[in-house]
C-alpha positions in Angstrom: 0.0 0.0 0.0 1.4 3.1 -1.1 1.0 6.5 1.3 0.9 9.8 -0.3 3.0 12.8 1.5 0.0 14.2 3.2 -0.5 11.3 5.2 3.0 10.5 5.8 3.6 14.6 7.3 0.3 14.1 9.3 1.9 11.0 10.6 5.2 12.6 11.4 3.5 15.9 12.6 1.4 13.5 15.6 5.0 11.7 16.5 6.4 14.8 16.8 4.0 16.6 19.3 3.6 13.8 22.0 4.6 14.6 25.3 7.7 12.5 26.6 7.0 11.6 30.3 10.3 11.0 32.3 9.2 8.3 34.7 11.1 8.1 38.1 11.4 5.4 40.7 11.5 6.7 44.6 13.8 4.5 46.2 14.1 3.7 49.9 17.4 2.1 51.6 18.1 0.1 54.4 19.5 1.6 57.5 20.4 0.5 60.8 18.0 2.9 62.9 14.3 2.5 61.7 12.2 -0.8 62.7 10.4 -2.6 60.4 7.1 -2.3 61.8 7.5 1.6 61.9 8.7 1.8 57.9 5.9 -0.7 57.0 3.6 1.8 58.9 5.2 4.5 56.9 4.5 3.1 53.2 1.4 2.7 54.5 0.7 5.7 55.3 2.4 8.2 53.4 3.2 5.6 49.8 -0.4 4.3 50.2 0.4 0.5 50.1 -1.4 -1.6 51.5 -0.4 -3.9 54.2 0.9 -6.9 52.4 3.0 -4.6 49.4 4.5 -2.6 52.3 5.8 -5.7 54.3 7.3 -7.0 50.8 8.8 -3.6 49.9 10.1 -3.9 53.7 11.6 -7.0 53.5 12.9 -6.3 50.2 14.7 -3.0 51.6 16.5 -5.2 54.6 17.5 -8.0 52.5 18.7 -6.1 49.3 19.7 -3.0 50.4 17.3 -1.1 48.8 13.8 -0.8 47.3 11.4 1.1 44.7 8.6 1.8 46.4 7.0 4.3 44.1 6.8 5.2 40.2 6.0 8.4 38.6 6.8 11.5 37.5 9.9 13.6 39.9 7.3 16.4 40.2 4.8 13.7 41.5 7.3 11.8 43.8 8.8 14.7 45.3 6.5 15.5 47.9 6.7 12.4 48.9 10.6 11.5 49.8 10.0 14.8 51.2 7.9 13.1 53.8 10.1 10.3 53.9 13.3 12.1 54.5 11.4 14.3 57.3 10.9 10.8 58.9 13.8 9.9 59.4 14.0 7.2 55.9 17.1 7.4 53.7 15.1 8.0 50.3 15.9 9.3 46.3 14.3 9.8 43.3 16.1 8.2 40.6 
């Protein structure tokens, strides 16, 4: 099937003009000072996991070193190492 220029530029022109979404992981290490049952509390509360995806990501941080516990946008994710950093949780957005 053969495509004639219009087509082809309208093509191009809609490639051209989406929006490119930088997508961001908020990771939390492991540290020596916080309990487990107060940073399982913590992605409760403040990442919104529930209590079975905060215990993995928990576990996950102790035995690895490290965890994403949180995708999206660095605007987005932001606000919420703030409030991870306030409580005392070694965080980043990478």
């Amino acid at each position: 099937m053969l495509r004639n220029n219009r087509q082809t530029e309208l093509e191009e022109l809609v490639l051209t003009e989406e929006e490119v979404i930088d997508i961001k992981n908020l990771i939390i290490y492991n540290d020596d000072f916080n309990t487990f049952d107060f940073v399982i509390d913590t992605l409760i509360e403040v990442c919104k996991h529930n209590p079975e995806q905060a215990e993995q990501c928990t576990f996950i941080i102790h035995y690895k070193g490290k965890c994403g516990v949180k995708r999206g946008t660095a605007q987005e994710l932001q606000p919420v190492c703030d409030t991870l950093l306030e409580r005392g949780l070694s965080a980043k957005i990478e």
